[in-house]
FIMAR-253495 format. One line per 2 residues: their letters; for each residue x, y, z of N, C-alpha, C. Coordinates in steps of 0.05 Angstrom, whole numbers. Example, Ala and Ser with C-alpha at 12.3 -4.5 7.8 and 13.67 -1.06 7.14 Angstrom:
as) 264 -114 156 246 -90 156 264 -66 156; 257 -45 142 273 -21 143 258 1 157
This chain:
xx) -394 -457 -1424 -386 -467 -1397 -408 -484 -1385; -399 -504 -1369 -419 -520 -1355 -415 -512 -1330
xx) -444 -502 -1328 -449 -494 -1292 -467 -525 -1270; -468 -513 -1254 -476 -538 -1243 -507 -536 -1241
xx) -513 -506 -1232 -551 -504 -1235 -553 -478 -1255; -570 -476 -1274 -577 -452 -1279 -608 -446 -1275
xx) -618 -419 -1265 -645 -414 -1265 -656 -392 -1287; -671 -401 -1313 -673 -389 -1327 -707 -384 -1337
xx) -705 -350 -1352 -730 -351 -1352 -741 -336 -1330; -738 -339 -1311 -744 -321 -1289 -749 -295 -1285
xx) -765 -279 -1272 -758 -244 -1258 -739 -246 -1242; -720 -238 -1240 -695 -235 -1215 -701 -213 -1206
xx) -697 -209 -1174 -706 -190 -1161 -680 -182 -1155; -666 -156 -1159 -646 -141 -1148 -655 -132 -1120
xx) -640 -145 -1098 -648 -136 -1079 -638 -103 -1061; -615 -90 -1080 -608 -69 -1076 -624 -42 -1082
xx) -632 -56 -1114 -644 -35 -1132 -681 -30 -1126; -689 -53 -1106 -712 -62 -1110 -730 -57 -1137
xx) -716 -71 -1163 -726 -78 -1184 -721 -101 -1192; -741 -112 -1209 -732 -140 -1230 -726 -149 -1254
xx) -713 -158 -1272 -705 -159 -1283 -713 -192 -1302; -716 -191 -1325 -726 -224 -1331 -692 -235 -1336
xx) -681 -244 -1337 -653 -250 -1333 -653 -285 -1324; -624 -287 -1332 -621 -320 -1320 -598 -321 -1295
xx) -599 -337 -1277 -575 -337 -1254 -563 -359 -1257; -538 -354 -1247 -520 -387 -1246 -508 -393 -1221
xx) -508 -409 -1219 -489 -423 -1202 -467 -443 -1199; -454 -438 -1197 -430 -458 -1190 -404 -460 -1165
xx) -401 -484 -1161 -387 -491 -1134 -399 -477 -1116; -426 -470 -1109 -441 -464 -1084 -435 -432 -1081
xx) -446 -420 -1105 -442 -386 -1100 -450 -384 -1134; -456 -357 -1129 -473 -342 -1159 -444 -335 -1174
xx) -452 -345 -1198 -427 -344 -1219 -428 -324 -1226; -413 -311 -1252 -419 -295 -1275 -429 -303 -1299
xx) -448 -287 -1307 -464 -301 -1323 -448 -299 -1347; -445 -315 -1363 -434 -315 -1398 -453 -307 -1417
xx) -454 -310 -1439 -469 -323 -1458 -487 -343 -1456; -513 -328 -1443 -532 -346 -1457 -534 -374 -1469
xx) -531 -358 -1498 -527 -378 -1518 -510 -404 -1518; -491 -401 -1497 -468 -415 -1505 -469 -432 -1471
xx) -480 -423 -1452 -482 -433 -1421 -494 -468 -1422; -489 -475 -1406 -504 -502 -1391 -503 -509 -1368
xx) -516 -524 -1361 -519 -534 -1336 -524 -570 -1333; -518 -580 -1307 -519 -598 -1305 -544 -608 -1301
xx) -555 -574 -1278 -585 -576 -1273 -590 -545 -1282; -623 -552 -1294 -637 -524 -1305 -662 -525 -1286
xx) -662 -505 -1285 -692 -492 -1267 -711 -474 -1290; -730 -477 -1298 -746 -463 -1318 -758 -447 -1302
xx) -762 -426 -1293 -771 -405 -1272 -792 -383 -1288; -803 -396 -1314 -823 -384 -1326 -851 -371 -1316
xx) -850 -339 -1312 -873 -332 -1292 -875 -323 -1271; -850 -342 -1258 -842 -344 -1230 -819 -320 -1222
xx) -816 -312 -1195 -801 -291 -1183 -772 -308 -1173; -746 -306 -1169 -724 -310 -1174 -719 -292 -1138
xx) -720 -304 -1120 -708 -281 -1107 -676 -298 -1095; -662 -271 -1076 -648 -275 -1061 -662 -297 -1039
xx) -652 -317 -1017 -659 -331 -997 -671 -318 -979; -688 -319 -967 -705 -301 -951 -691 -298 -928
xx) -690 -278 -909 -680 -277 -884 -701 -281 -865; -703 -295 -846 -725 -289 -819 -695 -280 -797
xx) -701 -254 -791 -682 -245 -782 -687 -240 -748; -714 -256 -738 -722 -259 -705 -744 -276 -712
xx) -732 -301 -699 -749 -322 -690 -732 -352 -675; -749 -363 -660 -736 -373 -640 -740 -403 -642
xx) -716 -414 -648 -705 -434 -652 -683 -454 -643; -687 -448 -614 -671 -470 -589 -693 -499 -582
xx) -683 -512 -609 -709 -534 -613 -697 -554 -587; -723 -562 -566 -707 -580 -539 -694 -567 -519
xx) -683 -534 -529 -664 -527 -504 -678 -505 -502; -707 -500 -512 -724 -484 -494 -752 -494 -502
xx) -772 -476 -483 -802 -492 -490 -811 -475 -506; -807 -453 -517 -810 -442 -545 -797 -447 -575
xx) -772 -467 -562 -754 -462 -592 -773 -483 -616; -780 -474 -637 -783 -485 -660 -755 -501 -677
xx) -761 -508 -699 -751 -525 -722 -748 -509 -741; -710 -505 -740 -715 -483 -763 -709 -500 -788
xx) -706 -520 -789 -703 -541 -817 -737 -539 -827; -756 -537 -810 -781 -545 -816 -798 -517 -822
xx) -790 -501 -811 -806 -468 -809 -791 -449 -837; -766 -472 -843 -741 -438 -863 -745 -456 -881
xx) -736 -475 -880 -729 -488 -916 -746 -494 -925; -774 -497 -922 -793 -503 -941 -804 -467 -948
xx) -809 -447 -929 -807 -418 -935 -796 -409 -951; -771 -418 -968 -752 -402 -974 -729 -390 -957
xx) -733 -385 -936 -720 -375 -914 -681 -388 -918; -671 -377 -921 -639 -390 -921 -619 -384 -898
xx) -625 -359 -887 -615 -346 -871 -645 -348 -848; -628 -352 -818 -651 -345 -790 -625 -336 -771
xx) -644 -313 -757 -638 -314 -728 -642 -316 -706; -642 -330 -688 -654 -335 -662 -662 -312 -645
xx) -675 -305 -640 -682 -271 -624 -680 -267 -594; -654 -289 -592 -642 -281 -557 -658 -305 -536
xx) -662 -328 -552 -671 -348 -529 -652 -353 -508; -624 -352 -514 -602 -364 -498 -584 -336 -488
xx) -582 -337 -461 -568 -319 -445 -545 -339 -446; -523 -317 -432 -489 -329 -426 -486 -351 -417
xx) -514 -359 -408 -506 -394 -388 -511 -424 -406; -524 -413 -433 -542 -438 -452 -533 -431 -481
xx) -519 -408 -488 -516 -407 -503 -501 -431 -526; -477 -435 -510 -463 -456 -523 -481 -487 -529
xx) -495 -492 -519 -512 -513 -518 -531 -505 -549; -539 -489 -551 -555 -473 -565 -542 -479 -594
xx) -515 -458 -594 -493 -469 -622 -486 -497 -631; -482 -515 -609 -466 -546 -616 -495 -564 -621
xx) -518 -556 -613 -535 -578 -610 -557 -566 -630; -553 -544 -642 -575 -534 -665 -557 -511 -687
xx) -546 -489 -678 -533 -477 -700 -520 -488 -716; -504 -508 -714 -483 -526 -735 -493 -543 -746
xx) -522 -555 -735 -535 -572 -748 -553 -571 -757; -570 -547 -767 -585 -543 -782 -587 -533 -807
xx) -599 -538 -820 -594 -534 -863 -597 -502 -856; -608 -491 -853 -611 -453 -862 -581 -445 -841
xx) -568 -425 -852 -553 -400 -841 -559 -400 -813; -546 -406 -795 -575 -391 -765 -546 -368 -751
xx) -552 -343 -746 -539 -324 -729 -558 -331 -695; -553 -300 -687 -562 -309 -657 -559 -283 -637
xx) -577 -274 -629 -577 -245 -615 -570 -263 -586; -555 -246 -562 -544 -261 -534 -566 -245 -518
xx) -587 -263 -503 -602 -253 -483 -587 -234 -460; -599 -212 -442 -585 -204 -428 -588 -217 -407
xx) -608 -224 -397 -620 -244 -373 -594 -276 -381; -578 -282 -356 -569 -308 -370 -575 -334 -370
xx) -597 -330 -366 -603 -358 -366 -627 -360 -401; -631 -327 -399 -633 -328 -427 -685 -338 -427
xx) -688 -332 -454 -719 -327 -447 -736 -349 -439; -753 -330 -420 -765 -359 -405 -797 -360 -406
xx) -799 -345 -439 -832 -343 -444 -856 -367 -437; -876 -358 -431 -904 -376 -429 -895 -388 -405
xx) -881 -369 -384 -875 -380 -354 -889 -358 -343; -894 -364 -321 -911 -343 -291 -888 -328 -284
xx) -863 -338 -286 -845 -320 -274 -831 -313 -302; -820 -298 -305 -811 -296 -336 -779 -279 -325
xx) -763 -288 -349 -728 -275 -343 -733 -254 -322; -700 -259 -317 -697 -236 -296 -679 -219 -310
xx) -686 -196 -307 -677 -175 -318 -665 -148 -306; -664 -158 -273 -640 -145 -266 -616 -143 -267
xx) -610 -102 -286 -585 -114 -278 -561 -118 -273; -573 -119 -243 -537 -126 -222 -537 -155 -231
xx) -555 -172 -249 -554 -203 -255 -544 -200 -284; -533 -183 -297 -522 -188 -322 -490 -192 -315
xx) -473 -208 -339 -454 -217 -336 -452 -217 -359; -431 -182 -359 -414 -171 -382 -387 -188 -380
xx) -381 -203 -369 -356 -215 -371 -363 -245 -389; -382 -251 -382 -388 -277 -393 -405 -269 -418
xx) -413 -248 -431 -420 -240 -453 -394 -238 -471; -384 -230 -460 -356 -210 -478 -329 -242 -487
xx) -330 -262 -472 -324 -287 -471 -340 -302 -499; -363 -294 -493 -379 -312 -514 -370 -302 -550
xx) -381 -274 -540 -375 -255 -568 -346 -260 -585; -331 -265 -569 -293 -268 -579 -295 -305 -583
xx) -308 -323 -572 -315 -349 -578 -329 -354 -606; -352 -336 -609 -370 -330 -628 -382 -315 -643
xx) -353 -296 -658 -353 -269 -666 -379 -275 -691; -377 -285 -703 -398 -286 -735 -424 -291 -726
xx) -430 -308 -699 -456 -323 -700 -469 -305 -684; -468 -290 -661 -474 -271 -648 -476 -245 -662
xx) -496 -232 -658 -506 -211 -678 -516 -186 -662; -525 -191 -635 -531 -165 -617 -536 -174 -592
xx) -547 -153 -572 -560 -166 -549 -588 -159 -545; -602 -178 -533 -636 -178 -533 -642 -165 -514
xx) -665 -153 -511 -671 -140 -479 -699 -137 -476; -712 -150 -462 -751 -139 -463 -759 -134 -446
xx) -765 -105 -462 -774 -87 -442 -811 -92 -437; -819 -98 -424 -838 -111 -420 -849 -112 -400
xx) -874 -120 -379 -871 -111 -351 -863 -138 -340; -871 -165 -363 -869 -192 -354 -842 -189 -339
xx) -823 -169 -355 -793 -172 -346 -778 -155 -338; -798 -121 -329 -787 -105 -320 -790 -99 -289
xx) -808 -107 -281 -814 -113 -259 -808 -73 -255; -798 -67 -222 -790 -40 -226 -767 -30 -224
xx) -749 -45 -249 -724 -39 -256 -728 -9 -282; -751 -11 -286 -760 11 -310 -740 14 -336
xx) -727 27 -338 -705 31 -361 -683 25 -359; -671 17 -336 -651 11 -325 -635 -19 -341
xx) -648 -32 -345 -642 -59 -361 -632 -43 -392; -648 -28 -399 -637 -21 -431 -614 -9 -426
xx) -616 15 -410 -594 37 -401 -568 12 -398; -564 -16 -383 -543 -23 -369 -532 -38 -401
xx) -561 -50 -418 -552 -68 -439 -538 -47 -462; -540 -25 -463 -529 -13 -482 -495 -2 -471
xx) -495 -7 -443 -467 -4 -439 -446 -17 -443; -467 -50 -436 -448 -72 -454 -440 -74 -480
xx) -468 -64 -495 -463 -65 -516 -435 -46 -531; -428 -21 -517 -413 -2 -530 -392 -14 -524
xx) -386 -25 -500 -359 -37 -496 -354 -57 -516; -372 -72 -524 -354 -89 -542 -358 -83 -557
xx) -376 -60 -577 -370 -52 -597 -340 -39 -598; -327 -29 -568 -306 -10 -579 -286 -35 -583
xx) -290 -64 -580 -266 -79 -576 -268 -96 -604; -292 -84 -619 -295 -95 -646 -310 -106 -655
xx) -331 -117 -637 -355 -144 -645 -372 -114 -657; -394 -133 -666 -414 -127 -679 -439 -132 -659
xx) -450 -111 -649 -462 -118 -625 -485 -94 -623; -516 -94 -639 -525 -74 -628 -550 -83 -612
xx) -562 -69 -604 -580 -76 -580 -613 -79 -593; -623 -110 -583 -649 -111 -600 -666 -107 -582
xx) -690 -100 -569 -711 -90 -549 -733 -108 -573; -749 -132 -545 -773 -137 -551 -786 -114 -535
xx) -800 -100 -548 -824 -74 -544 -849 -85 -543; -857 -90 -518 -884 -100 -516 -907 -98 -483
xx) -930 -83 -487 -944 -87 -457 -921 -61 -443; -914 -43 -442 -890 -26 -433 -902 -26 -393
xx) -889 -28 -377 -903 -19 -356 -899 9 -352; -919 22 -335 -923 52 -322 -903 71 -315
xx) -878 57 -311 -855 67 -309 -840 68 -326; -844 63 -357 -824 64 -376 -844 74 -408
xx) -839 101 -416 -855 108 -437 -843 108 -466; -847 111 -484 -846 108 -513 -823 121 -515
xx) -830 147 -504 -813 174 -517 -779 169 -503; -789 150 -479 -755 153 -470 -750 119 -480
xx) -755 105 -484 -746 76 -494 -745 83 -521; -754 99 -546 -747 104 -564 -717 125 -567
xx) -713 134 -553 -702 164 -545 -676 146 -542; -686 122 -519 -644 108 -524 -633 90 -536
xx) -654 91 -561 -647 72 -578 -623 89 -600; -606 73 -606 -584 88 -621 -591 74 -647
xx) -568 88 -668 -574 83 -698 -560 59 -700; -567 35 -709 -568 8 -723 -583 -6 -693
xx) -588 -3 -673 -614 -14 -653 -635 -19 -668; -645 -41 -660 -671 -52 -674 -696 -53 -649
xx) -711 -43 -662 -750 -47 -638 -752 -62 -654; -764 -97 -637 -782 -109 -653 -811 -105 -630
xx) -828 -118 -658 -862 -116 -644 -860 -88 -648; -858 -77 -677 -860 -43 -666 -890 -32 -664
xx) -907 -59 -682 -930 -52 -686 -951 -61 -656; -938 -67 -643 -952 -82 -618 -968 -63 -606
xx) -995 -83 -595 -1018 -58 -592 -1026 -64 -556; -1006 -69 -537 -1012 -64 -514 -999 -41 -498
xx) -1020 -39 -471 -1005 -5 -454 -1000 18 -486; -983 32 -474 -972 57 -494 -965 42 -526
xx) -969 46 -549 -961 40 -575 -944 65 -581; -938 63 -606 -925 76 -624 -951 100 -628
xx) -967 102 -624 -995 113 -641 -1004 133 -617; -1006 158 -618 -1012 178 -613 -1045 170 -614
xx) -1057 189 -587 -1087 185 -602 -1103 195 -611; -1089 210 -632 -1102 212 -656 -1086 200 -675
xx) -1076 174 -676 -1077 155 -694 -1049 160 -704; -1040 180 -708 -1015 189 -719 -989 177 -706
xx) -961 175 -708 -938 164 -703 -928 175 -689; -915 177 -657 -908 187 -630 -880 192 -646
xx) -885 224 -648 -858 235 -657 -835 218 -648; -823 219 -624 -802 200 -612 -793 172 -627
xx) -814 161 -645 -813 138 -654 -810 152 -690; -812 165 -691 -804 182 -707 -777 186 -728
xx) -775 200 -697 -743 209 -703 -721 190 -687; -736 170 -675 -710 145 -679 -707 140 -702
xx) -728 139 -722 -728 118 -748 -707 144 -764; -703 172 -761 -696 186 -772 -667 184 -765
xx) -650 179 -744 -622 175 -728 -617 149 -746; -633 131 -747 -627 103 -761 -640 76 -739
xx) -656 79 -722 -661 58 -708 -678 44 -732; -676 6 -731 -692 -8 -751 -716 -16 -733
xx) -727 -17 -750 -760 -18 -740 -759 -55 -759; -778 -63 -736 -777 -86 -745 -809 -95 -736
xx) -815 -110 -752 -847 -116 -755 -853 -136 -733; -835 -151 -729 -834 -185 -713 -858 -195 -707
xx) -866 -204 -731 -907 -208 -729 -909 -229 -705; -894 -250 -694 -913 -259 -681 -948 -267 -691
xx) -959 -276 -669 -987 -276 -659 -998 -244 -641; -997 -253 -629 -1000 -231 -611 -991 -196 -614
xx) -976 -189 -628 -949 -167 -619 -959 -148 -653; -989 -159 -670 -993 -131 -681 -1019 -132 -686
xx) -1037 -120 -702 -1067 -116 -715 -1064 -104 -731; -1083 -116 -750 -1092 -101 -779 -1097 -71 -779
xx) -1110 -58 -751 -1124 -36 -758 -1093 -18 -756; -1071 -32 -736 -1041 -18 -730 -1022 -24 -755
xx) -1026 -44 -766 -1002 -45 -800 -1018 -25 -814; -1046 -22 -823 -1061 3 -841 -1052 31 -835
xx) -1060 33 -801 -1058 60 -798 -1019 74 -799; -1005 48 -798 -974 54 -802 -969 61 -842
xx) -978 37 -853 -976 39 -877 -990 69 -883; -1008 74 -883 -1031 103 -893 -1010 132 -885
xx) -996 129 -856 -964 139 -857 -941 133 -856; -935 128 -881 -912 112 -895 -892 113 -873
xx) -905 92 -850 -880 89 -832 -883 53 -838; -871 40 -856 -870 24 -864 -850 13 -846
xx) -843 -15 -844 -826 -35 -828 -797 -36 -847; -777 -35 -836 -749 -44 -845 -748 -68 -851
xx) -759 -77 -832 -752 -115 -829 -785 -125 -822; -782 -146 -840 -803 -169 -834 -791 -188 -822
xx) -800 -199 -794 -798 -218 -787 -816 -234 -776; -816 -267 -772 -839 -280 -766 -841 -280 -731
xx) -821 -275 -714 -823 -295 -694 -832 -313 -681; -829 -332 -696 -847 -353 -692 -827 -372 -674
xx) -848 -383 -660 -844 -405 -637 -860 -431 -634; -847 -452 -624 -856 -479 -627 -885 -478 -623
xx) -908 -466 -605 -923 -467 -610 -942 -449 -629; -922 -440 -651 -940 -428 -671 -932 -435 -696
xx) -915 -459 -700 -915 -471 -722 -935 -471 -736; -930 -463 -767 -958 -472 -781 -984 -467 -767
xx) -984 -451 -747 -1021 -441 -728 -1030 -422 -733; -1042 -418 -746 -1052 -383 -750 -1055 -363 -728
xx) -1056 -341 -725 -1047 -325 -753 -1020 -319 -755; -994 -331 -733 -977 -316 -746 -957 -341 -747
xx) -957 -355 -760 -940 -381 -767 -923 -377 -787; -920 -365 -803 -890 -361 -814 -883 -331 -834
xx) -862 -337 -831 -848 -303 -845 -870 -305 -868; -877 -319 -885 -891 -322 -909 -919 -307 -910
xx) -936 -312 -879 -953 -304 -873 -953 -270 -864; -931 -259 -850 -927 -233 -841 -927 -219 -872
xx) -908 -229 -889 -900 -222 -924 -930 -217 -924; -944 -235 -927 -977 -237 -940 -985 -203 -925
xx) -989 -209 -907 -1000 -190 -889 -985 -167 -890; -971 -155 -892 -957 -128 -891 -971 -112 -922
xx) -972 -134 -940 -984 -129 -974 -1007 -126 -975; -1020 -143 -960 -1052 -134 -955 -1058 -108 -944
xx) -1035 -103 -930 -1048 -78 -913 -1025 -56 -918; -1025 -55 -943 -1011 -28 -965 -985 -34 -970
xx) -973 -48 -961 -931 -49 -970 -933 -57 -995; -914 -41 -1007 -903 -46 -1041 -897 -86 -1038
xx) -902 -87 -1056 -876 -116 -1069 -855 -117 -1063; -846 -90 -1072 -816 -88 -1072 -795 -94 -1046
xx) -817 -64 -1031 -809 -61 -1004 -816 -84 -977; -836 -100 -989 -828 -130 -973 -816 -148 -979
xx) -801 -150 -1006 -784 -161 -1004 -756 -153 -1004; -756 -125 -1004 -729 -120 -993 -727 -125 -958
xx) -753 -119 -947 -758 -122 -912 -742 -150 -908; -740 -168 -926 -734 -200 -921 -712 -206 -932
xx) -699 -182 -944 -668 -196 -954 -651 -175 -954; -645 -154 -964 -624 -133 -959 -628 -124 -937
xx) -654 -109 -934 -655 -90 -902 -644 -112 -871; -650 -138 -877 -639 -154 -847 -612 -160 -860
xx) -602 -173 -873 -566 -172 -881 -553 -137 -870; -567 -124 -881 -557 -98 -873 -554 -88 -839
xx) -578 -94 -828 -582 -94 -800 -561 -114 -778; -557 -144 -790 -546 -161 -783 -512 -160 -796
xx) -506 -142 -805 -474 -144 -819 -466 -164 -826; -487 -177 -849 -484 -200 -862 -479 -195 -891
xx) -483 -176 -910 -480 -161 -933 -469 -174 -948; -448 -196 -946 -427 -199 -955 -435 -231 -954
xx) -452 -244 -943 -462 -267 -938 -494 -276 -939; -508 -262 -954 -539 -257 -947 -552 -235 -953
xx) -571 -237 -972 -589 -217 -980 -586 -204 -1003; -574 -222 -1021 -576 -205 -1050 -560 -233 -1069
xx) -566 -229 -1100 -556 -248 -1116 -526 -236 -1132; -514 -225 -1118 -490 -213 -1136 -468 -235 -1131
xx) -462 -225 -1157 -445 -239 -1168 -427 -256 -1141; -408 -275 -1138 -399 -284 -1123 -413 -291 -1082
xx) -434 -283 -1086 -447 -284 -1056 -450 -320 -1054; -465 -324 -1028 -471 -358 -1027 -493 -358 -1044
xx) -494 -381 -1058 -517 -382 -1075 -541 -392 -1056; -550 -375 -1043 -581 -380 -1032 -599 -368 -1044
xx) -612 -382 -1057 -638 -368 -1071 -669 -384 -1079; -680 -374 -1072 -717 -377 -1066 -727 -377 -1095
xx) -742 -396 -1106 -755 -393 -1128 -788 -385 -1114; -799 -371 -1126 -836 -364 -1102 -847 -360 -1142
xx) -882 -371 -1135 -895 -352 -1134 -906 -332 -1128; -918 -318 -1140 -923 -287 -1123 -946 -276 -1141
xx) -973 -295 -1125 -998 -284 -1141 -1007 -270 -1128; -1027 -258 -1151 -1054 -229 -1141 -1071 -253 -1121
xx) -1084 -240 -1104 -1103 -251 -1085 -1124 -237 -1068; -1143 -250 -1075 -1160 -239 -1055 -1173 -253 -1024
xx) -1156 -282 -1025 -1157 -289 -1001 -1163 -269 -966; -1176 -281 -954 -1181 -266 -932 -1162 -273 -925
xx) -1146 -248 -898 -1132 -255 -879 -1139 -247 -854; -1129 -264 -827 -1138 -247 -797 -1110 -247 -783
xx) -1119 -222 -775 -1106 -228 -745 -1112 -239 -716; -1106 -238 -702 -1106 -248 -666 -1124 -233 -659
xx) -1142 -209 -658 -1166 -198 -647 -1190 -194 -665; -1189 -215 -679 -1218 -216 -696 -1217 -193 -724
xx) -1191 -189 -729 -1199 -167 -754 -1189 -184 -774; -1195 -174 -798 -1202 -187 -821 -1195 -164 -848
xx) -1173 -173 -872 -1168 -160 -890 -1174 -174 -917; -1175 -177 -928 -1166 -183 -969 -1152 -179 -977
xx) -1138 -202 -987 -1107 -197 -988 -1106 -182 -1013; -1081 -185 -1020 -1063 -166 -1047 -1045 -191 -1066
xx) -1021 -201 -1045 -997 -216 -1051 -1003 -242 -1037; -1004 -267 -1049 -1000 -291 -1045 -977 -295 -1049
xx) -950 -297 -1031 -925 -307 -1038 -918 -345 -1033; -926 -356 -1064 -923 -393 -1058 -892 -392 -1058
xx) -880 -417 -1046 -853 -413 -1050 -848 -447 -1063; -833 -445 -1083 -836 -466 -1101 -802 -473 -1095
xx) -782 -467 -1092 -757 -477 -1084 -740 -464 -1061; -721 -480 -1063 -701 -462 -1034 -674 -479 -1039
xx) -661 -459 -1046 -618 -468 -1055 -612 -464 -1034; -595 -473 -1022 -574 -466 -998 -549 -478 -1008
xx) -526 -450 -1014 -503 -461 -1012 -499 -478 -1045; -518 -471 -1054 -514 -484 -1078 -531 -513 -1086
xx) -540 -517 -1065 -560 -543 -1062 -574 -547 -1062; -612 -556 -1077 -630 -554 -1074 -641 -565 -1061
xx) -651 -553 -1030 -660 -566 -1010 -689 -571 -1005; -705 -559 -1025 -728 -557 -1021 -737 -554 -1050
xx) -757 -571 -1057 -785 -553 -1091 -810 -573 -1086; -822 -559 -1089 -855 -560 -1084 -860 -597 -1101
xx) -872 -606 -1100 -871 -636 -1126 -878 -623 -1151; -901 -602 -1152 -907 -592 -1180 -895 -579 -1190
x) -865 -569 -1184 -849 -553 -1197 -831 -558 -1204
């Protein structure tokens, strides 16, 4: 049979099994075929993937990408497809009033997958401002959420909420408490809707034990590693039970490296108790394109490996565990048979490169992940010139 790409030669990473396999993949009409015979296969185009790792398309499953319709949104043509990245989601820049602007003027037109968490604030995030969202809320507008969600059942994925003091002002818990009521309602009317909390800087009126405590199972913390006010970290270094036994109910823990929102000495002392991250994500924003230290999913990957995560388990953090979180399973995060054919050709060398974070600490790395191609859909949108 003539396929249209085959990648052969390769490790294929099962993203279910988190094992690899040296195996060949196919593609045709823009989705992973069944493989035949070897012997007897062709292609129009061959990929020699000798050496090289074979994955699923990477997910950045929070980062912000309202490029023009905010002063944070980045380029996700420019930040995903040279990454590998095939799948993004926006992490709640656009509340009920910008949203649509958001979909017609960047979701439909950009090469990677893009989903999209709905701010609760509606006018949606108004980071690197003196005044930052409003997050009261007698100012949410469950009617004009619930409008959007039935407009935009697939592309909408949860609702955002940050808890924060930039945005809690002394509403204290009350913003999570009101967003998770929205949220149940339209879960009971069908959407797919669970509640994402930026966790960061907590103010005096809102503690770990009860912001973890109302997080329900498929809720996502991002910044879980974030090291301002109260952390996750007991002091004696250990993991605040409460954060605990969310992860034990099913809340996803999500890394959302950012700049700012973790430290080396907080991914070590999490890794050393295998309270490892579900999800890697970059959240990266227009002004941290390509800026160190936290400029892309590629770089958080680096860094989670340096500071103890398996192989395996970061790259499952970047392709099954966010399809799974995002109820995309069926569209993202694994190479089985019939899925979209999005798939990442990487290096993935030993390294001892230094890495830093944002407060002057400093590791030696483990995993250099180069990324040498990127399929979308069946198309090769991206390969390095030397490959």
């Amino acid at each position: 049979m003539l396929y249209d790409t085959r990648f052969i030669n390769g490790l294929v990473f099962c993203s279910e099994t988190g094992t690899f396999q040296k195996t060949n993949v196919y593609v045709q009409n823009g989705v992973i075929a069944e493989a035949e015979n070897d012997d007897s296969a062709d292609a129009r185009v061959t990929v020699d993937c000798e050496g090289k790792y074979v994955l699923p398309g990477l997910i950045d499953e929070h980062l912000h990408i309202n490029l023009y319709g905010t002063i944070i949104g980045a380029n996700a043509d420019t930040v995903c497809v040279p990454s590998g990245i095939t799948t993004a989601v926006d992490g709640g820049s656009c509340g009920a009033s910008n949203f649509v602007q958001f979909y017609n003027s960047n979701v439909i037109r950009y090469e990677p997958h893009v989903y999209s968490y709905l701010n609760v604030s509606t006018f949606g995030n108004k980071s690197l401002c003196k005044h930052e969202e409003d997050h009261d809320p007698a100012d949410f507008r469950p009617d004009l959420m619930e409008k959007l969600f039935r407009a935009y059942p697939d592309t909408l994925r949860g609702l955002k909420v940050r808890m924060c003091k930039a945005t809690l002002g002394d509403y204290g818990m009350a913003p999570l408490y009101r967003a998770i009521e929205i949220s149940e309602d339209l879960q009971s009317k069908g959407y797919f809707c669970p509640v994402v909390i930026h966790y960061d800087d907590l103010p005096d009126n809102v503690s770990v034990e009860e912001l973890f405590n109302a997080l329900r199972p498929g809720d996502i913390a991002a910044h879980v590693y974030q090291c301002k006010a109260e952390t996750i970290f007991l002091k004696d270094g250990t993991i605040h039970p409460a954060v605990r036994r969310a992860r034990e109910r099913g809340v996803i823990m999500d890394d959302c490296h950012g700049r700012v929102h973790w430290t080396i000495p907080h991914l070590q002392k999490a890794a050393e108790q295998d309270f490892l991250p579900d999800i890697i994500s970059s959240d990266c924003v227009r002004i941290s394109e390509y800026v160190r230290p936290g400029f892309s999913l590629i770089y958080a990957m680096c860094m989670q490996s340096a500071c103890g995560m398996p192989l395996e388990k970061v790259l499952q953090a970047v392709t099954i565990n966010p399809a799974k979180a995002l109820g995309i399973c069926d569209r993202a995060g694994s190479l089985r048979v019939g899925m979209p054919a999005d798939i990442a050709v990487f290096d993935i060398q030993d390294t001892e490169r230094i890495f830093a974070d944002n407060y002057g600490n400093t590791i030696k790395g483990s995993k250099l992940f180069v990324p040498l191609l990127t399929m979308i859909d069946g198309r090769i949108a991206y390969r390095q010139i030397f490959f």
